[in-house]
HTML snippet that shows the backbone in 3Dmol.js (N, CA, C, O; Angstrom):
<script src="https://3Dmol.org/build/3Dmol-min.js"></script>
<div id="view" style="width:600px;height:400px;position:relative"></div>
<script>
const pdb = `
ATOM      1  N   UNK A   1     112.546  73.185 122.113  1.00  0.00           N
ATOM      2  CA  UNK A   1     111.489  74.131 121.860  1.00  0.00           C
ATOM      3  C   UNK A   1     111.077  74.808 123.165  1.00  0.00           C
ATOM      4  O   UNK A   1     111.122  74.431 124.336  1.00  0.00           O
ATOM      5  N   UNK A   2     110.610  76.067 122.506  1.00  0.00           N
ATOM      6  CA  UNK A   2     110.846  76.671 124.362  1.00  0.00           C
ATOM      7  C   UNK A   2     109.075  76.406 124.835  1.00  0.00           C
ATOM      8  O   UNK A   2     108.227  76.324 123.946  1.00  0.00           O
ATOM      9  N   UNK A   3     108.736  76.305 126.154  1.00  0.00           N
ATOM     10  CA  UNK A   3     107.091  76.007 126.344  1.00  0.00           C
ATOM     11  C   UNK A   3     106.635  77.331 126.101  1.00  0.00           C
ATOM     12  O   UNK A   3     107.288  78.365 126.240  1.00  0.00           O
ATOM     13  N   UNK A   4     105.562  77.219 125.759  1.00  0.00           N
ATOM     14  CA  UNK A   4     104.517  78.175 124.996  1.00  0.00           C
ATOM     15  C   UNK A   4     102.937  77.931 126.315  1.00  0.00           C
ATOM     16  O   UNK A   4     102.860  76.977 127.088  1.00  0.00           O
ATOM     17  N   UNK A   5     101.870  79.095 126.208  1.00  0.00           N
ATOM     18  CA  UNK A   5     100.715  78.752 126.591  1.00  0.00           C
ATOM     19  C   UNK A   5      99.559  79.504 125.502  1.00  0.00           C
ATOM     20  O   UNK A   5      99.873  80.285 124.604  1.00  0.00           O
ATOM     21  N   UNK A   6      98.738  79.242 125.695  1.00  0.00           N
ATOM     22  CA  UNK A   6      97.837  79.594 124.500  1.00  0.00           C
ATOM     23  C   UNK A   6      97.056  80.574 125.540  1.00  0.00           C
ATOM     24  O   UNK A   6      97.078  80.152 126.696  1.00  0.00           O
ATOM     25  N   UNK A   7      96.312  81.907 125.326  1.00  0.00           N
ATOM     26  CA  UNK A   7      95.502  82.966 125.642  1.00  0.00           C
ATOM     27  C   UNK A   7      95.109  83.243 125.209  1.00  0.00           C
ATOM     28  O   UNK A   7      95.511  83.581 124.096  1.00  0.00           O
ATOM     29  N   UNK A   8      93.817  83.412 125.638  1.00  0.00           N
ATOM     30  CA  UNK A   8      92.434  83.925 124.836  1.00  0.00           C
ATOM     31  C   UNK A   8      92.349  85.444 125.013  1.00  0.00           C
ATOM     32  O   UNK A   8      92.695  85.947 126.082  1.00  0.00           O
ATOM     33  N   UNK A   9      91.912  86.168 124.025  1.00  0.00           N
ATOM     34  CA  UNK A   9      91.943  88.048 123.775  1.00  0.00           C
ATOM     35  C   UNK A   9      90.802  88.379 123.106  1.00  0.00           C
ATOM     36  O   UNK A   9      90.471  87.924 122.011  1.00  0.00           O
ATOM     37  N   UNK A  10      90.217  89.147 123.742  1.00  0.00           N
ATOM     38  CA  UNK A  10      89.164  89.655 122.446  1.00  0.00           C
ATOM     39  C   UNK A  10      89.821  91.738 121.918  1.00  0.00           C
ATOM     40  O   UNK A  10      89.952  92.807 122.513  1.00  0.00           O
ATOM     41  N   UNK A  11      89.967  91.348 120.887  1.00  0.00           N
ATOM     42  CA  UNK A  11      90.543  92.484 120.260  1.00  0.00           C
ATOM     43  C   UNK A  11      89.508  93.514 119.214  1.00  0.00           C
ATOM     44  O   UNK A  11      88.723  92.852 118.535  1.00  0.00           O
ATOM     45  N   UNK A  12      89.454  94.627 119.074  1.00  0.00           N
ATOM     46  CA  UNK A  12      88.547  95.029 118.616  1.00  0.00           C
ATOM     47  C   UNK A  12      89.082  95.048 117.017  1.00  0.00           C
ATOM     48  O   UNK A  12      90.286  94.972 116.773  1.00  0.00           O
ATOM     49  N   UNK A  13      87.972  95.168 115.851  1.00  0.00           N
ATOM     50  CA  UNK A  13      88.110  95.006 114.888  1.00  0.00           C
ATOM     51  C   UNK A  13      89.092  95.587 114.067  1.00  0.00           C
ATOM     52  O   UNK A  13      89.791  95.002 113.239  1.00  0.00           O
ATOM     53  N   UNK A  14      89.095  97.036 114.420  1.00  0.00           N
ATOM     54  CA  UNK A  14      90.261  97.577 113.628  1.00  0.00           C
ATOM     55  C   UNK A  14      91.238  97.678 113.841  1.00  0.00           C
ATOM     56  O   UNK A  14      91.995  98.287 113.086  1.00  0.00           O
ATOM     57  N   UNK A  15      91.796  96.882 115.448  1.00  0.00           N
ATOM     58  CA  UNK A  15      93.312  96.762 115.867  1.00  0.00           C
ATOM     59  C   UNK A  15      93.676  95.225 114.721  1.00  0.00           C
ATOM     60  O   UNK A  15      94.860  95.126 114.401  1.00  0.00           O
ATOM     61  N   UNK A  16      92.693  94.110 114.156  1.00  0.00           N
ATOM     62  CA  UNK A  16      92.807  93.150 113.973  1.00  0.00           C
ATOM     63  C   UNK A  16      93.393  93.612 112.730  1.00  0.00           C
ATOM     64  O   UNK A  16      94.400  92.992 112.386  1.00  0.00           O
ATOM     65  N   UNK A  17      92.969  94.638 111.902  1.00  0.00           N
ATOM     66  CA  UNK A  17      92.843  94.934 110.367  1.00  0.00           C
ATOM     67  C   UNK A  17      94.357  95.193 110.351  1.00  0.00           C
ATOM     68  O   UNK A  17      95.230  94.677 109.654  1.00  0.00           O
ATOM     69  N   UNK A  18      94.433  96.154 111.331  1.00  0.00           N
ATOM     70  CA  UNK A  18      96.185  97.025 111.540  1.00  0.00           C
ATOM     71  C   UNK A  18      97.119  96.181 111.610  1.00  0.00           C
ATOM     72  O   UNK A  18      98.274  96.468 111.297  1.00  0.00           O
ATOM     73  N   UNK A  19      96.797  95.150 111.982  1.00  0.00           N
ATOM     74  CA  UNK A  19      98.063  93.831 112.415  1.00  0.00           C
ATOM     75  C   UNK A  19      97.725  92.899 111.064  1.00  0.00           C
ATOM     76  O   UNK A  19      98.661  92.269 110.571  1.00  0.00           O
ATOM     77  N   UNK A  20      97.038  92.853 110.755  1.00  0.00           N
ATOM     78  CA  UNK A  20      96.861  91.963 109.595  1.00  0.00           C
ATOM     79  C   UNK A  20      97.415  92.387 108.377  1.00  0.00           C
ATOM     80  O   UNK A  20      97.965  91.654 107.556  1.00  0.00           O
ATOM     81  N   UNK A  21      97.217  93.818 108.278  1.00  0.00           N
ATOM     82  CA  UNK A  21      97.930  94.723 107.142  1.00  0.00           C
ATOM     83  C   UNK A  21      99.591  94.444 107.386  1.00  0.00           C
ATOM     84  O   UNK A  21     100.304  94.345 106.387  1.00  0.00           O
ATOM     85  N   UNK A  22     100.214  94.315 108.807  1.00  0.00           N
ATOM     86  CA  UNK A  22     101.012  94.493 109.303  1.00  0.00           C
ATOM     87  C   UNK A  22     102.134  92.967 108.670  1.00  0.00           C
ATOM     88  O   UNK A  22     103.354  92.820 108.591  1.00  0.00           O
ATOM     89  N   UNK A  23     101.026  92.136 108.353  1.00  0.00           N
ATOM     90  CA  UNK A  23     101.690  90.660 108.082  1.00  0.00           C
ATOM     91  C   UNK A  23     101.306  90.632 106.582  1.00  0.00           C
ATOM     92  O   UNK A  23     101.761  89.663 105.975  1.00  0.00           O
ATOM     93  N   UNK A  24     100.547  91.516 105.855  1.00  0.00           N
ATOM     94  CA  UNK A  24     100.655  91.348 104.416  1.00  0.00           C
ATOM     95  C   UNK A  24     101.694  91.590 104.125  1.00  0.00           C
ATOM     96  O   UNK A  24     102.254  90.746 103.426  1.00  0.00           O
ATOM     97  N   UNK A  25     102.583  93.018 104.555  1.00  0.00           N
ATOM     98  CA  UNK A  25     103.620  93.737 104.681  1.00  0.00           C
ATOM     99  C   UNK A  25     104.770  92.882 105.052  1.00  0.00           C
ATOM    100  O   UNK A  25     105.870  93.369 105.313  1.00  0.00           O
ATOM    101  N   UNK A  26     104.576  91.866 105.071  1.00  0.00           N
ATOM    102  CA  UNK A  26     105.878  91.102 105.681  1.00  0.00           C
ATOM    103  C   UNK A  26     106.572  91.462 106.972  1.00  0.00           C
ATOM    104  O   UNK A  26     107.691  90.958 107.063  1.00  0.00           O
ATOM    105  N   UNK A  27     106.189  92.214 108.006  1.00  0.00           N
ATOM    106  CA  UNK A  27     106.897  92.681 109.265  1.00  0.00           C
ATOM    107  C   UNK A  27     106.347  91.457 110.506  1.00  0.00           C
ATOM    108  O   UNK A  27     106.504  91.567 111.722  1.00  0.00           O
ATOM    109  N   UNK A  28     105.717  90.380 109.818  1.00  0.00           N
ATOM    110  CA  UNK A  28     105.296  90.055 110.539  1.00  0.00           C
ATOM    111  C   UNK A  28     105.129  88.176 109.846  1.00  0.00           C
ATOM    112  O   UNK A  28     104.441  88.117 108.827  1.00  0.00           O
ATOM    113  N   UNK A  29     105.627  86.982 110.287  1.00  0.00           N
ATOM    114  CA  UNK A  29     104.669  85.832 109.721  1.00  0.00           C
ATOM    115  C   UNK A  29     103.330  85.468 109.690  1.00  0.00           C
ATOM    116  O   UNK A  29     102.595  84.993 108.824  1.00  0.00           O
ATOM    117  N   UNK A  30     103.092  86.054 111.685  1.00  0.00           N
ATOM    118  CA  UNK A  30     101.550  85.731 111.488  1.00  0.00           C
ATOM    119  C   UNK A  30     101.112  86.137 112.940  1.00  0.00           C
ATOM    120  O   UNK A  30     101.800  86.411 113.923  1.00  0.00           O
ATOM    121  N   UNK A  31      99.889  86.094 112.784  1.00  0.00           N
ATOM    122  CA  UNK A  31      99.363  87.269 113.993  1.00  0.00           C
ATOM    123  C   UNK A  31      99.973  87.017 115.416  1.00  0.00           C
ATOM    124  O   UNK A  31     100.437  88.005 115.985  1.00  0.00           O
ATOM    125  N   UNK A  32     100.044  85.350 116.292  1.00  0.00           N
ATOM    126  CA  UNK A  32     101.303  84.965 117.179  1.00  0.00           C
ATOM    127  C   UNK A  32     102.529  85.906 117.192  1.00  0.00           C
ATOM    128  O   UNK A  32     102.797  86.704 118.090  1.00  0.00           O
ATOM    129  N   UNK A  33     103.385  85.642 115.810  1.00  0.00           N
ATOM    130  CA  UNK A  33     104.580  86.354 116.146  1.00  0.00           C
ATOM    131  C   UNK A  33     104.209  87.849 116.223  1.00  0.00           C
ATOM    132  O   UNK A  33     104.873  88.576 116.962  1.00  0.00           O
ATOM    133  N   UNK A  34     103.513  88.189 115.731  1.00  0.00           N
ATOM    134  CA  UNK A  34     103.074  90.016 116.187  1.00  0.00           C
ATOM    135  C   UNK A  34     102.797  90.328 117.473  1.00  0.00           C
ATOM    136  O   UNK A  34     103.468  91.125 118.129  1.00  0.00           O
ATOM    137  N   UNK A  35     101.674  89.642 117.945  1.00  0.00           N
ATOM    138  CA  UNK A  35     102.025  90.011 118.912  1.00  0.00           C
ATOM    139  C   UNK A  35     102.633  89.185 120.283  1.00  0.00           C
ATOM    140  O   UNK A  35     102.232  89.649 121.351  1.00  0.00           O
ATOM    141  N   UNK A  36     103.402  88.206 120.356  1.00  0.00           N
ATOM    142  CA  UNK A  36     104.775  87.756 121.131  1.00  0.00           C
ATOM    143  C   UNK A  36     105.571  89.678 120.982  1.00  0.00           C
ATOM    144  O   UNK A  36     106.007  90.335 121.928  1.00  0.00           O
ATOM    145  N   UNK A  37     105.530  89.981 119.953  1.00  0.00           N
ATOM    146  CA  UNK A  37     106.815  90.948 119.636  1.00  0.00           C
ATOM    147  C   UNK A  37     106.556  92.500 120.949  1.00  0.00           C
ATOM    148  O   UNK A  37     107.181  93.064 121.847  1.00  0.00           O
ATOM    149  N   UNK A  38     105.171  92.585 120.218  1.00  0.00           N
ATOM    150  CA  UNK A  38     104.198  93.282 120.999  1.00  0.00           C
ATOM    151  C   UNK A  38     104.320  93.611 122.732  1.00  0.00           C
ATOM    152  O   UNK A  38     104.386  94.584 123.483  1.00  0.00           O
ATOM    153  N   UNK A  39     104.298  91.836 122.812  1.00  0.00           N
ATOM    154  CA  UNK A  39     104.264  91.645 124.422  1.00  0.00           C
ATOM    155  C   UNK A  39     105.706  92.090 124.981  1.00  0.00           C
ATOM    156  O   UNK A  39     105.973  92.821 125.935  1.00  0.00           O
ATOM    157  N   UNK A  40     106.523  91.435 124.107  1.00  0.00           N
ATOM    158  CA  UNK A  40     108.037  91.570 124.133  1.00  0.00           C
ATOM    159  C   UNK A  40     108.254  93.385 124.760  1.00  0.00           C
ATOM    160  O   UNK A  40     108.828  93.698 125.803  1.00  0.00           O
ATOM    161  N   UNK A  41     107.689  94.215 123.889  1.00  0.00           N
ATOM    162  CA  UNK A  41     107.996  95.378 123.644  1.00  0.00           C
ATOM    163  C   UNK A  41     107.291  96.612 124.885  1.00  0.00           C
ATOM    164  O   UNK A  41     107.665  97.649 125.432  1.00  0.00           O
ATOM    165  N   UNK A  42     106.030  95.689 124.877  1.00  0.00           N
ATOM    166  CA  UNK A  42     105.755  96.478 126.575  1.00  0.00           C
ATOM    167  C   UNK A  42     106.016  95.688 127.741  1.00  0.00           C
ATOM    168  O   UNK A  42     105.512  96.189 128.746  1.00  0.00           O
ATOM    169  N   UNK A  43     106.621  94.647 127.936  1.00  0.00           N
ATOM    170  CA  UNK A  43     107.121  94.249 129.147  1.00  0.00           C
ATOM    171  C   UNK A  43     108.986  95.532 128.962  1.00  0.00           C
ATOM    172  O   UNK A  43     109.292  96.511 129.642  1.00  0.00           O
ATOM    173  N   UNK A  44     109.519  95.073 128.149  1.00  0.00           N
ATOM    174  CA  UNK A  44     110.380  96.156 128.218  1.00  0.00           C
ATOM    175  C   UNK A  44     110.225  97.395 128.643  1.00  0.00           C
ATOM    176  O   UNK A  44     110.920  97.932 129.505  1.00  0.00           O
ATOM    177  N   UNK A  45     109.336  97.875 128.071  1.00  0.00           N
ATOM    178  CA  UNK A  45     109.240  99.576 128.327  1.00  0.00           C
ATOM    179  C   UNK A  45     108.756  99.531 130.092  1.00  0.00           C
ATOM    180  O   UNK A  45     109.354 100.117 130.994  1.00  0.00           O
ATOM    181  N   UNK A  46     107.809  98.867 130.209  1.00  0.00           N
ATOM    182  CA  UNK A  46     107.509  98.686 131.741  1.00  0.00           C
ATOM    183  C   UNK A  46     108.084  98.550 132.562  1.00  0.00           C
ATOM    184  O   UNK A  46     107.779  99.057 133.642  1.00  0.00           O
ATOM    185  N   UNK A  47     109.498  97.572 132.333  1.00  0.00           N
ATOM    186  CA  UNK A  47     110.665  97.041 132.887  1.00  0.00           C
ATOM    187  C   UNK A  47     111.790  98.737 132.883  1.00  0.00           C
ATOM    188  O   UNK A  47     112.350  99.153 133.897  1.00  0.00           O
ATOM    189  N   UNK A  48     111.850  99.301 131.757  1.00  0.00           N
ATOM    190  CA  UNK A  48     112.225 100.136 132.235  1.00  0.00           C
ATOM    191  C   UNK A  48     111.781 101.909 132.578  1.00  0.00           C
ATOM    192  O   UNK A  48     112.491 102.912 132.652  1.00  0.00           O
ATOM    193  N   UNK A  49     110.500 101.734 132.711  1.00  0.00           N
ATOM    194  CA  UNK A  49     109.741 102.404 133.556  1.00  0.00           C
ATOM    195  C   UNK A  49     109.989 102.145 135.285  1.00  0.00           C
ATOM    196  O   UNK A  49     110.144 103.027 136.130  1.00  0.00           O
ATOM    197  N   UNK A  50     109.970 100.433 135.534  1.00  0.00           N
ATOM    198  CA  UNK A  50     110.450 100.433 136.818  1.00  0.00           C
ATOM    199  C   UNK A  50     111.417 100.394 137.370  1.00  0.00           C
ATOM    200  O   UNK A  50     111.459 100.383 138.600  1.00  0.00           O
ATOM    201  N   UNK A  51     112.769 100.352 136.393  1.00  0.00           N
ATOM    202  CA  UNK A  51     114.156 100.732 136.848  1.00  0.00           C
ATOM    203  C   UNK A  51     114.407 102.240 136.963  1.00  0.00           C
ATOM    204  O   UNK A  51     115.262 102.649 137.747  1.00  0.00           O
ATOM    205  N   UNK A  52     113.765 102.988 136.287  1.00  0.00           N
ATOM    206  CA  UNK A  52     113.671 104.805 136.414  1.00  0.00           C
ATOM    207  C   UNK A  52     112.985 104.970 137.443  1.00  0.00           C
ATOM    208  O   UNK A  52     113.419 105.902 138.119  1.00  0.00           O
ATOM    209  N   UNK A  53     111.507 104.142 138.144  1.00  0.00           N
ATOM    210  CA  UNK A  53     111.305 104.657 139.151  1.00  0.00           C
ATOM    211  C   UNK A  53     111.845 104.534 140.352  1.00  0.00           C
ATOM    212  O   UNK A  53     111.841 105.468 141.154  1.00  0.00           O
ATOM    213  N   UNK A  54     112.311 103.495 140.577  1.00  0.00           N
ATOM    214  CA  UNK A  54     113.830 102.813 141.553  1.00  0.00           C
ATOM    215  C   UNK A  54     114.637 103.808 141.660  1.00  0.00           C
ATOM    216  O   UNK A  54     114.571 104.406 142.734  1.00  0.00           O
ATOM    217  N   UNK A  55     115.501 104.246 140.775  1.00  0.00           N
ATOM    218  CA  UNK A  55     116.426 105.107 140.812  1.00  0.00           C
ATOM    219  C   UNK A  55     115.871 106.395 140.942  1.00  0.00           C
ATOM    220  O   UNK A  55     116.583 107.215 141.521  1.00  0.00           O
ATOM    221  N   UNK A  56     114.871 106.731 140.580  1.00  0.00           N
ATOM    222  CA  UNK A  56     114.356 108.314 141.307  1.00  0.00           C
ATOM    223  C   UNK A  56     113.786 107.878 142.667  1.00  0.00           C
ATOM    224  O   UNK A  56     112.982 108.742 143.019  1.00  0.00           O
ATOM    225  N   UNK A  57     113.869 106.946 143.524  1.00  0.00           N
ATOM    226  CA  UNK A  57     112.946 106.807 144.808  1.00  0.00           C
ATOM    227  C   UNK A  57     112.143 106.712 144.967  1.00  0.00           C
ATOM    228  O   UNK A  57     111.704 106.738 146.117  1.00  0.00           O
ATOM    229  N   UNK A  58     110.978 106.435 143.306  1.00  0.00           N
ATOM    230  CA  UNK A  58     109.824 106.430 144.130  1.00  0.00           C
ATOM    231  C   UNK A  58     109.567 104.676 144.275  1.00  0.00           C
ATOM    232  O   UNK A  58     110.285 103.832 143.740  1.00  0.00           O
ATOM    233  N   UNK A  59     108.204 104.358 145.246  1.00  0.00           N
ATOM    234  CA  UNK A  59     108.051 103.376 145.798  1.00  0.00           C
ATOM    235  C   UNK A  59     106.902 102.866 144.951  1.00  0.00           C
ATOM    236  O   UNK A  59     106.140 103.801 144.706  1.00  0.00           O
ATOM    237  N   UNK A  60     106.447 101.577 144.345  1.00  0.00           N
ATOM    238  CA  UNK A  60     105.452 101.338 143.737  1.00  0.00           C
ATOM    239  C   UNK A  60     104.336 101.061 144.795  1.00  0.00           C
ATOM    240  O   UNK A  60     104.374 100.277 145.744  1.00  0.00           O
ATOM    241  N   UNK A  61     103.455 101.797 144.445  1.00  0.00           N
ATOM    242  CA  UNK A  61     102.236 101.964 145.076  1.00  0.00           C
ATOM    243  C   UNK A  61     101.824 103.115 145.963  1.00  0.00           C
ATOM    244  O   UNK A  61     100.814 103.288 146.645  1.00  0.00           O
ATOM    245  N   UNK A  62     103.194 104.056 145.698  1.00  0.00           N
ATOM    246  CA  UNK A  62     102.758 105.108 146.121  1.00  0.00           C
ATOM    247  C   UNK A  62     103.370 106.681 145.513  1.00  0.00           C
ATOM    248  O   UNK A  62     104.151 107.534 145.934  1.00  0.00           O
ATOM    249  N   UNK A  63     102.586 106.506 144.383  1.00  0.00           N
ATOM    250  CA  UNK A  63     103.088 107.795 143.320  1.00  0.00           C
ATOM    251  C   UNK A  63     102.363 108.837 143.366  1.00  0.00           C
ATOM    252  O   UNK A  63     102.629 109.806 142.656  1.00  0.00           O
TER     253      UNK A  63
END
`;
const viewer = $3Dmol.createViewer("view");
viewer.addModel(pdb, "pdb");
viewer.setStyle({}, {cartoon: {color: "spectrum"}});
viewer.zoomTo();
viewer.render();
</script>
């Protein structure tokens, strides 16, 4: 089993409704795996936000 940590979030009400609708819908088991997927999905984009800025030269921390 892979290690896990538990984090505390305070989320506002109608992001809760949107994700909850999101697991009536079956796209989802339960609010954890939503957003693991979530996290999944902007460490990616970030990840390659900072391989595009690498390859254009720029330097982080100075854009």
């Amino acid at each position: 089993m892979k290690r896990t940590v538990v984090i505390s979030i305070k989320v506002p009400l109608g992001l809760v409704s949107a994700l909850d609708e999101l697991i009536r819908k079956n796209y989802f088991q339960n609010r954890s795996d939503a957003i693991r997927e979530a996290i999944r999905r902007l460490v990616t984009e970030y990840r390659k936000f900072d391989r595009e800025e690498f390859r254009l030269g720029f330097l982080p921390g100075y854009r």
